[in-house]
C-alpha positions as CSV (number, residue, x, y, z in Angstrom):
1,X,275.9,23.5,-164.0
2,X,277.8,24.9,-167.0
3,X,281.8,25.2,-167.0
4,X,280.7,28.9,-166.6
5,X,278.9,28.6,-163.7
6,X,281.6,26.8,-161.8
7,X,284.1,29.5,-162.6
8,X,282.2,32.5,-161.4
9,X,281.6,30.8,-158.3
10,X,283.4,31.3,-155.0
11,X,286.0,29.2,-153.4
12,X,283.3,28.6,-150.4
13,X,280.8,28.4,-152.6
14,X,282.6,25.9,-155.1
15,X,283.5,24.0,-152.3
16,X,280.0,23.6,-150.8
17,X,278.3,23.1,-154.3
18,X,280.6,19.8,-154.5
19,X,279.9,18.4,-150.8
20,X,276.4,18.5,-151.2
21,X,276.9,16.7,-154.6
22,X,275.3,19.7,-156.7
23,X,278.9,19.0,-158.8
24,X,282.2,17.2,-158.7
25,X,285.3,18.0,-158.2
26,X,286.2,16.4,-161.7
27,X,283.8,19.2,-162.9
28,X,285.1,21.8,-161.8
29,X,288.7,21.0,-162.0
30,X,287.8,20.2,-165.7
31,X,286.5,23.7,-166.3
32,X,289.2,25.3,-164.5
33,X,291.8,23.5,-167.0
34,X,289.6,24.3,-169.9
35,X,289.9,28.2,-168.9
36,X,293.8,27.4,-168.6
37,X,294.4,26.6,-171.8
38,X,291.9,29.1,-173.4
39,X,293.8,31.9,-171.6
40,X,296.8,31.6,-170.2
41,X,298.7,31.8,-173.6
42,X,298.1,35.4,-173.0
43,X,298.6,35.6,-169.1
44,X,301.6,33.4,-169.0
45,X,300.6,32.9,-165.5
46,X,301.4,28.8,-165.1
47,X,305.0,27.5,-165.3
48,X,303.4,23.7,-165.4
49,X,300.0,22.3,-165.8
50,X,299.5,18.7,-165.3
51,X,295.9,17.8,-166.2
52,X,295.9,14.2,-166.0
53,X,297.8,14.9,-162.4
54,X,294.9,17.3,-161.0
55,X,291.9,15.1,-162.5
56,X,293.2,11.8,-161.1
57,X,293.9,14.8,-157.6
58,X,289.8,15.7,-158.0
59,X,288.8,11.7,-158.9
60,X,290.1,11.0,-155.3
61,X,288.2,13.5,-154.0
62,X,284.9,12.5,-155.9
63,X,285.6,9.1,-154.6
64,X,285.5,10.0,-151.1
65,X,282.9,12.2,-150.9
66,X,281.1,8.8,-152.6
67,X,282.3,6.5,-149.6
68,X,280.5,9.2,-147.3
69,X,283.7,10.5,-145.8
70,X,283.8,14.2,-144.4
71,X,285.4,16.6,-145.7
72,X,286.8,19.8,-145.4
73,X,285.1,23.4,-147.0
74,X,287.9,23.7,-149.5
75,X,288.0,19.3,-150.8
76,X,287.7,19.1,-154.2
77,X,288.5,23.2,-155.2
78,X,291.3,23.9,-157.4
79,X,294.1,25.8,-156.7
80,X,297.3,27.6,-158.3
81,X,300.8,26.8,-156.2
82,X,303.5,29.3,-156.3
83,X,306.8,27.3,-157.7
84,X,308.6,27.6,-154.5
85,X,307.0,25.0,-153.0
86,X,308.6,21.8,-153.0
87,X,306.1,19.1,-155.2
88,X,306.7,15.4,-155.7
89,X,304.8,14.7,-158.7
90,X,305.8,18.7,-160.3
91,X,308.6,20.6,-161.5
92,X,310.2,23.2,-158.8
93,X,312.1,25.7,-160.1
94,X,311.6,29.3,-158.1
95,X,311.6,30.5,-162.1
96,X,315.4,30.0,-162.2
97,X,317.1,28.9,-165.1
98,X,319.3,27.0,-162.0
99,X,316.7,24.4,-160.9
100,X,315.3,23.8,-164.3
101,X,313.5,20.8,-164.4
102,X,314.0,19.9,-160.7
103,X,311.5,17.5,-159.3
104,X,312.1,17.2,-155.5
105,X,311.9,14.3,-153.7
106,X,309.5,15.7,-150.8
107,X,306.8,17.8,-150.8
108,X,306.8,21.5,-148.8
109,X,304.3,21.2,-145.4
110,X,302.0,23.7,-147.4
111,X,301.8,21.3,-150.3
112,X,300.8,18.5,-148.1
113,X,298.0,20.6,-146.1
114,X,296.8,21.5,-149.8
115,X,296.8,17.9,-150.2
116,X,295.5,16.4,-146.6
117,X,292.6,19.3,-147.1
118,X,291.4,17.9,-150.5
119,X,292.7,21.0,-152.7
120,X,293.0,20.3,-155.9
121,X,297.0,21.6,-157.5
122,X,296.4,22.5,-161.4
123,X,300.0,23.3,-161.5
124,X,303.0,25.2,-160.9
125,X,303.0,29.1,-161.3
126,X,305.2,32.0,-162.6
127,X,307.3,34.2,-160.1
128,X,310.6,36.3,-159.9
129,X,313.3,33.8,-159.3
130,X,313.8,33.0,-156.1
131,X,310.8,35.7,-155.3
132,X,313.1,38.5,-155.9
133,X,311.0,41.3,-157.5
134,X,308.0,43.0,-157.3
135,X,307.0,42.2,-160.9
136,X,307.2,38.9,-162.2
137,X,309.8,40.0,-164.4
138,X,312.7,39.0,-163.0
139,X,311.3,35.1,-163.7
140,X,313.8,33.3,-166.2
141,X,310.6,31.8,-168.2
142,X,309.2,35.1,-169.1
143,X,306.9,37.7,-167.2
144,X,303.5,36.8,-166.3
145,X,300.7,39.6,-167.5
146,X,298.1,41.8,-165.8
147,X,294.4,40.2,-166.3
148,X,293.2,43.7,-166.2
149,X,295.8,45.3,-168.2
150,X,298.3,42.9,-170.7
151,X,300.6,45.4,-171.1
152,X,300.7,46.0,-167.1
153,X,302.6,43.9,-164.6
154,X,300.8,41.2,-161.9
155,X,302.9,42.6,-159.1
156,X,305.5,40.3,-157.9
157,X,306.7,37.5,-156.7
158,X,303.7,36.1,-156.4
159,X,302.5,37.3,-159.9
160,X,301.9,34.1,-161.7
161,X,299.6,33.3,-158.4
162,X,297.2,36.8,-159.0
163,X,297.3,36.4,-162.2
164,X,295.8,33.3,-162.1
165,X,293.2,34.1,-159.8
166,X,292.3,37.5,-161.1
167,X,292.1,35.3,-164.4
168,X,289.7,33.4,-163.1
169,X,292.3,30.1,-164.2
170,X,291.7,29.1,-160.3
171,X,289.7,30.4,-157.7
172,X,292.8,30.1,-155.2
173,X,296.0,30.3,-155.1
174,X,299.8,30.0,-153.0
175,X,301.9,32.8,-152.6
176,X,304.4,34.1,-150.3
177,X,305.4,37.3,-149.0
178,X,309.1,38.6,-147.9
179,X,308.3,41.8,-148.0
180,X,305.1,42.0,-149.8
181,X,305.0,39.3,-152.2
182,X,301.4,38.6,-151.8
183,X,300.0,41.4,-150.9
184,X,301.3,43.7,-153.4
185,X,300.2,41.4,-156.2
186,X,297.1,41.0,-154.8
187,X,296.5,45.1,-154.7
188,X,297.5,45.5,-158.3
189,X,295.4,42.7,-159.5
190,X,292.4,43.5,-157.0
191,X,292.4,40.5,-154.7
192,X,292.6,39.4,-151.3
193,X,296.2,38.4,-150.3
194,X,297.5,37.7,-146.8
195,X,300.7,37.3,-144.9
196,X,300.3,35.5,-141.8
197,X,302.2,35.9,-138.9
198,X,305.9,35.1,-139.0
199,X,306.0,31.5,-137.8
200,X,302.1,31.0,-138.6
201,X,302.4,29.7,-142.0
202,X,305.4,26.7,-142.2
203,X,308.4,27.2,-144.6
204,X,309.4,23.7,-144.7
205,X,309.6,23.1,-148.0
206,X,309.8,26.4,-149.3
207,X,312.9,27.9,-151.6
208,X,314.6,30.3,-149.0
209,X,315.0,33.8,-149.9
210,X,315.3,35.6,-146.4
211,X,315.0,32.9,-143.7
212,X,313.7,35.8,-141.1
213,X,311.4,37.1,-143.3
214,X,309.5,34.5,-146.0
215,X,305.6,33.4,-145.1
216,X,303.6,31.6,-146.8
217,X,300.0,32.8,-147.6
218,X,296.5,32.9,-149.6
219,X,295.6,34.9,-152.7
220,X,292.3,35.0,-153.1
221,X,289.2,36.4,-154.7
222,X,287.3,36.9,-151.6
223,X,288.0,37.5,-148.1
224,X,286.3,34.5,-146.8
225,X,288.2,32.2,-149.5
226,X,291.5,34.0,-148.1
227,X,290.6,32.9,-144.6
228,X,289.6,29.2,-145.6
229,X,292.7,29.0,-147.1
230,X,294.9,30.3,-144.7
231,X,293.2,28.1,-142.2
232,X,294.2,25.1,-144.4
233,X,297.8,25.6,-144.5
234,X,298.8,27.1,-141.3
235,X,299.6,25.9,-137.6
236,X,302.5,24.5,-136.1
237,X,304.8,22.6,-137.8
238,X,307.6,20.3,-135.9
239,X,310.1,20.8,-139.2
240,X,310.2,24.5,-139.1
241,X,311.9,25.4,-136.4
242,X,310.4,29.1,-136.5
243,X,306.9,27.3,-136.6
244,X,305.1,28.6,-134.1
245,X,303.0,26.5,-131.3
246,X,299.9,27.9,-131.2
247,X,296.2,27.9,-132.2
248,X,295.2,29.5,-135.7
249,X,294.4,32.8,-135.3
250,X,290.0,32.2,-135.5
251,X,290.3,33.9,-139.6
252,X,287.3,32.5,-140.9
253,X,284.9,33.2,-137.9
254,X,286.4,37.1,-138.7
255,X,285.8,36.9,-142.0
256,X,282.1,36.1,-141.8
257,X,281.7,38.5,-139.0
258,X,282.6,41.1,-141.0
259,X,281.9,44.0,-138.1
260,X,284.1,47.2,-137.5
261,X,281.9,48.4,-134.4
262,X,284.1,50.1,-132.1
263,X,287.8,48.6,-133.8
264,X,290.3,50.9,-133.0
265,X,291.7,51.8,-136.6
266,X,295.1,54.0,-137.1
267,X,295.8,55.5,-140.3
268,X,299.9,55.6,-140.6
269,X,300.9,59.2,-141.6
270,X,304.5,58.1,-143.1
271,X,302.2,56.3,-146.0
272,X,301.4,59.0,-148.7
273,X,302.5,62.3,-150.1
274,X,305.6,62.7,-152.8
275,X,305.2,59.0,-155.0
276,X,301.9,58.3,-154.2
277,X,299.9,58.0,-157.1
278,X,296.6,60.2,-156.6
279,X,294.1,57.8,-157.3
280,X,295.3,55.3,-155.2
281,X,295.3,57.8,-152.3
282,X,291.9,58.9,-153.0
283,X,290.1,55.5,-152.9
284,X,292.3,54.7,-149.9
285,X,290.9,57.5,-148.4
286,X,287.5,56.8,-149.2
287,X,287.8,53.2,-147.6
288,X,289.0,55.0,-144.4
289,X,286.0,57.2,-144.0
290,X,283.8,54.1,-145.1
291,X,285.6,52.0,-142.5
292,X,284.5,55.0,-140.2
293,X,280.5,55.2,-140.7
294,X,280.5,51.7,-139.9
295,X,281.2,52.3,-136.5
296,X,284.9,51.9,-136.3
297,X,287.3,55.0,-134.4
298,X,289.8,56.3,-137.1
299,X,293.0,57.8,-135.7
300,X,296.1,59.2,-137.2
301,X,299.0,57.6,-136.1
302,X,302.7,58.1,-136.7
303,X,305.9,55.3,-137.0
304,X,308.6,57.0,-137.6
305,X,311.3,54.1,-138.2
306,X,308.8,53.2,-141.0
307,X,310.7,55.8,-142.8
308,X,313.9,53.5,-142.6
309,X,312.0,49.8,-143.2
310,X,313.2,50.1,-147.5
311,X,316.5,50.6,-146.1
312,X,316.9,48.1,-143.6
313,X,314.6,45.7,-145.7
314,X,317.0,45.8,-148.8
315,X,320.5,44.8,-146.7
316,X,318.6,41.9,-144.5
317,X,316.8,40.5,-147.3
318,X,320.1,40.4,-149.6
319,X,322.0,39.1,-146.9
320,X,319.6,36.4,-145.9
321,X,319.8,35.3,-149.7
322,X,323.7,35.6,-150.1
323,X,323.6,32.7,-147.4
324,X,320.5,31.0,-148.5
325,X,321.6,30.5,-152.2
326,X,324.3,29.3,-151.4
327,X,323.4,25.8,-151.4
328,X,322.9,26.3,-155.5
329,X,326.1,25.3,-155.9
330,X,326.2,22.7,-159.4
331,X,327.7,19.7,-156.9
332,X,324.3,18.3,-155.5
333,X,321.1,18.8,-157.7
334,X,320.4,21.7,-160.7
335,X,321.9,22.9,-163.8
336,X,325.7,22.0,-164.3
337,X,327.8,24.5,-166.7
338,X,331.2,23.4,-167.7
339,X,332.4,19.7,-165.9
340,X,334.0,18.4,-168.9
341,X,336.3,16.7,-166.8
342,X,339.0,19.6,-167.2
343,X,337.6,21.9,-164.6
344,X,337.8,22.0,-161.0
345,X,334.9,21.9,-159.0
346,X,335.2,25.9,-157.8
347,X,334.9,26.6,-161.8
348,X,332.2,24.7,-162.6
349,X,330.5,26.4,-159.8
350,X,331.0,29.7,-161.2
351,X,330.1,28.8,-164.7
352,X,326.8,27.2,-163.3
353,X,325.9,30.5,-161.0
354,X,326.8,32.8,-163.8
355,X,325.0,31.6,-166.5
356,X,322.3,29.4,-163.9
357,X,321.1,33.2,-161.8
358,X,319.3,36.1,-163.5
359,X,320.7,39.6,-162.7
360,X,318.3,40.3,-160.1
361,X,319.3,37.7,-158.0
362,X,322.9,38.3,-158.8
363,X,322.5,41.6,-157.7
364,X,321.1,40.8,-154.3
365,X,323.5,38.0,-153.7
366,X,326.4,40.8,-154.1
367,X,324.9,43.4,-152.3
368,X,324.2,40.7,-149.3
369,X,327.5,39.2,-149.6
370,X,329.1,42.8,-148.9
371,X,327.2,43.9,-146.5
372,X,328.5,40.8,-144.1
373,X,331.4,41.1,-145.2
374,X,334.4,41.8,-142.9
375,X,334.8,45.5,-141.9
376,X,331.5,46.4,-143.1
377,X,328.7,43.9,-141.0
378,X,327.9,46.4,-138.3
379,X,327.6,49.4,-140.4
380,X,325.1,47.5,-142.7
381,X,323.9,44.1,-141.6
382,X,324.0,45.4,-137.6
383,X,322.8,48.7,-138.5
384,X,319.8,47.4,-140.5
385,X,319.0,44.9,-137.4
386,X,318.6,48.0,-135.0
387,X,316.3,49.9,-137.6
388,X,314.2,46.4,-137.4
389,X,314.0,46.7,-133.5
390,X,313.0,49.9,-134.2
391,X,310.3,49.2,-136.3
392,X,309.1,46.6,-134.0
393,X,309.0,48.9,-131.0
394,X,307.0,51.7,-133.1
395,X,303.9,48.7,-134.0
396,X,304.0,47.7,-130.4
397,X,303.4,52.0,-129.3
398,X,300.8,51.9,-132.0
399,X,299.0,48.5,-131.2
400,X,298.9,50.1,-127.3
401,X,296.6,52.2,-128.9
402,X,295.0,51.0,-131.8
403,X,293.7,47.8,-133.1
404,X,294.6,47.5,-136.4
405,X,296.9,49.9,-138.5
406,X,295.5,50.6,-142.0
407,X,297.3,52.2,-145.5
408,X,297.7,51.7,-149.3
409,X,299.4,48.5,-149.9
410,X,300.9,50.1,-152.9
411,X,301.6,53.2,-154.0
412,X,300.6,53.0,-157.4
413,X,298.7,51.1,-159.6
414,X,300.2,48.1,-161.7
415,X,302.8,49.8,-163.9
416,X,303.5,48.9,-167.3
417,X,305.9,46.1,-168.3
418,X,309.4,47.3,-169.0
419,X,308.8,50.5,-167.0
420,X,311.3,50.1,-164.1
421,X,313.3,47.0,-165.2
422,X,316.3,49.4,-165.5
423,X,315.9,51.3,-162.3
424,X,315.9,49.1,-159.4
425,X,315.2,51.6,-156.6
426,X,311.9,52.7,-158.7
427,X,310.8,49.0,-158.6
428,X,312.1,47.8,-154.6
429,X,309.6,51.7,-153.7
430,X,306.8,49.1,-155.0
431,X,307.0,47.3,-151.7
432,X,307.4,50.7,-149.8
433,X,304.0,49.8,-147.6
434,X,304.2,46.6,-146.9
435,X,307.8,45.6,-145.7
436,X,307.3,46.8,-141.9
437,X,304.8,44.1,-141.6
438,X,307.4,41.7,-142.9
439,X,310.1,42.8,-140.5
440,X,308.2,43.2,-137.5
441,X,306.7,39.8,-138.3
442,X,302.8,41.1,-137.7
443,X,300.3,39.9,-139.9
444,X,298.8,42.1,-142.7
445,X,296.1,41.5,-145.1
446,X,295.5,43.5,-148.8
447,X,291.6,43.8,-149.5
448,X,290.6,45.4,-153.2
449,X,289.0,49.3,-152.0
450,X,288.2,50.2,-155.8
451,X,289.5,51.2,-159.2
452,X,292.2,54.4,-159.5
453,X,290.4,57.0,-161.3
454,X,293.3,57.7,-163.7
455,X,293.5,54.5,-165.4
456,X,290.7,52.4,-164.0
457,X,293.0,49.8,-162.4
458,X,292.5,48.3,-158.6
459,X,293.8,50.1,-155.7
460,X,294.5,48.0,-152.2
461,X,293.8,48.8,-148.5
462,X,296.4,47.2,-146.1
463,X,295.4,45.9,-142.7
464,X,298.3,45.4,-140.5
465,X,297.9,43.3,-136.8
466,X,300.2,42.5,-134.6
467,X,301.6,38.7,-134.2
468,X,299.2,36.0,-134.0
469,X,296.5,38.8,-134.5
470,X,295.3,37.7,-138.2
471,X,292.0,37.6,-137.4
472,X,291.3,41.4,-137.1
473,X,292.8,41.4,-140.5
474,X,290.2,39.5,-141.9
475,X,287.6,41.7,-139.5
476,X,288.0,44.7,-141.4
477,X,288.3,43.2,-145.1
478,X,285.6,41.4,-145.1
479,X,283.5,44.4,-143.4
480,X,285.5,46.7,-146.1
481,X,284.4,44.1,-149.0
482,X,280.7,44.0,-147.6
483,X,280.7,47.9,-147.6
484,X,281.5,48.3,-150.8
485,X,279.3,45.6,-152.7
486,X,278.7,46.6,-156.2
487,X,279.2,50.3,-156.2
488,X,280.6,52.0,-159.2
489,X,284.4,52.5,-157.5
490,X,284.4,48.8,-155.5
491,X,282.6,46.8,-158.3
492,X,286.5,45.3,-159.5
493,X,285.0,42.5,-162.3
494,X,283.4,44.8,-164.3
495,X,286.5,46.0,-165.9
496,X,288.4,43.2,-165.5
497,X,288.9,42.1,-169.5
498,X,289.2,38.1,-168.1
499,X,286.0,38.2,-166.3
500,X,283.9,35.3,-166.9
């Protein structure tokens, strides 16, 4: 089986090609790490690659699989892990400048469930710093590229994870999402991305941004690979104490069902209209009606405190992080700016946060620290809490009703590099779709649904469920993927300029 071979293949597939001993796992990994360092010069999408780390990782594996023990459907697969996940044997950064060079002495719960499950880590990959973007931008090692389009951006945070993927440099990868940070990327580079339930997914482990709101998820190139991924990493965890106790939602038995017979599907009328590019509403469109002669019921349905959810999202997010980053603070581990001996320890703290934080990060740490500050908590912080209920209450009316809720998970395509780096609100409307999900804590799934016919990049349906409902997520992407096959507007590879 050529290096080829093993690259188009997917994650299930890989995975079952090296139980039944058709290859290794050194094989594959080897190819994957070839394809790495043929490519990634131009996608920028790895912070760290360690390849004698992942071949003695997929030696293990080999060696097991040799001794006759059984094995999971994902042991011996590579994958790409978001740098916000604690790793012993890596760097952790978040892509700050802060925790340059940090190894941590204890791995995230999602890095050891990578590891119990036989997953292979190539490395570490590019984000916004502390997951604060929608771009990759924001990262203080440089920006990470769109596979389909260099001069485009891989959506954000988790843009060095879909860039990866949709690079075909891994067939999997980590992300997480706060208020979109898998799913968005995952739209704009035409994968599968999903954020569990709140709670679903641990966090242990995982560089805070918005304690309330960060999950843990799958980018993927298929749905099924999503599902078998998510499967992997989730369930209860005693060390997160939002973990929830409670079965895995059954994702992969949804994802090969792949069925929409008599689902109950509402279309959210506050997503579209004025900043919606055309093409993306078109395909989305298209999906719907698809969605519709496969036997599902389509209905319009209306949330209005979605209206609100950019608002409320971009004062609890900020303030989350004005607490969170706190601990970033020069005394304990990190970068260290100025302790010459002359300075106290207050100034040495500000030298290392000034020069140690990007300005996006700054920027949210300011706008979080006033908004709980005194005199001014309930008009923003309280205020943005009650929109939340809101929010809430409007997906519980809908989900009385309906089954799933359905929409673009972006409103535009990937947008060139450079384009909104200087207006802030033009880059936090990126996540304008998907941040309800985040609040409400429901789970929510992107699935590719074609190429925009203005610039022939990939378009993404949401799926939204409510808590510990993933599994009709997966329902209707993988009964959306089937549908669409290999016609002209779903057929996403054939003008991807990285496809192998």
């Amino acid at each position: 089986m050529t290096s080829t071979d093993l690259i188009r293949m997917s994650a299930a597939e890989l995975g079952a090609a090296i139980g039944s001993g058709e290859t290794s796992s050194v094989e594959a990994t080897e190819a994957y790490l070839d394809r790495i360092a043929d490519v990634d010069g131009d996608v920028h999408a790895f912070l760290h690659v360690d390849r004698e780390t992942a071949l003695e990782q997929a030696r293990a594996v080999d060696a097991r699989r040799a001794a006759g023990e059984e094995t999971g459907p994902l042991a011996g697969v590579p994958i790409a892990h978001k740098d916000v996940f604690t790793t012993t044997d890596m760097p952790t950064t978040a892509a700050s400048k802060i925790l340059e060079g940090w190894r941590p002495p204890y791995d995230a719960t999602v890095t050891s469930r990578l590891r119990d499950a036989g997953l292979v880590i190539l490395g570490k990959t590019n984000m916004d710093e502390f997951a604060m973007g929608s771009s990759t931008e924001n990262s203080a090692y440089g920006v990470s590229r769109n596979p389909w389009d260099l001069s485009r951006v891989p959506g954000g945070s988790s843009g060095g994870s879909s860039a990866a993927v949709a690079a075909f440099e891994a067939p999997l990868a980590t992300g997480t999402d706060t208020g979109g940070s898998i799913r968005q990327p995952a739209a704009v580079c035409g994968l599968v991305g999903a954020k569990p339930t709140y709670g679903g997914s641990s966090r242990y482990g995982m560089i805070a941004f918005a304690s309330s709101l960060d999950t843990p998820g799958p980018l993927a190139r298929t749905v099924l690979d999503a599902a078998l991924l998510h499967e992997a990493v989730s369930g209860h965890d005693p060390k997160d104490s939002t973990s929830i106790d409670a079965p895995v939602p059954p994702v992969v038995e949804a994802a090969r069902r792949a069925d929409v017979e008599g689902l109950r599907i509402g279309v959210v009328k506050e997503f579209g209209g004025e900043g919606y590019q055309a093409g993306v509403l078109q395909r989305f469109q298209e999906a719907v009606e698809l969605l519709e002669s496969l036997g599902a019921k389509v209905v319009e349905v209306s949330c209005p405190a979605f209206d609100a959810a950019l608002d409320a999202f971009y004062l609890i997010a900020p303030s989350e992080c004005s607490s969170n980053l706190a601990r970033f603070d020069a005394m304990r581990y990190g970068l260290r700016v100025g302790d010459d001996g002359t300075r106290s320890a207050e100034e040495v703290m500000a030298l290392t946060r000034a020069e140690g934080f990007g300005p996006e990060v700054k920027r949210r740490i300011m706008l979080g620290t006033y908004a709980l500050s005194s005199g001014y908590y309930d008009a923003y912080y309280g205020s943005a809490q009650q929109v939340r209920t809101l929010i809430k209450r409007d997906f519980d009316a809908a989900f009385d009703n309906v089954d799933v809720l359905v929409s673009p998970t972006a409103p535009t395509t990937a947008f060139p590099i450079g384009e909104r780096v200087g207006d802030p609100m033009a880059m936090y409307r990126a996540d304008l779709c998907t941040v309800p999900a985040n609040l409400a804590g429901n789970a929510a799934l992107s699935v590719p649904c074609g190429l925009a016919p203005e610039d022939g990049l990939p378009v993404g349906l949401q799926v939204m469920a409510p808590a510990l409902a993933d599994d009709r997520t997966y329902r209707v992407g993988a009964a959306l993927e089937a549908a669409l096959g290999n016609k002209d507007n779903g057929a996403l590879l054939n003008k991807n300029a990285f496809a192998v």
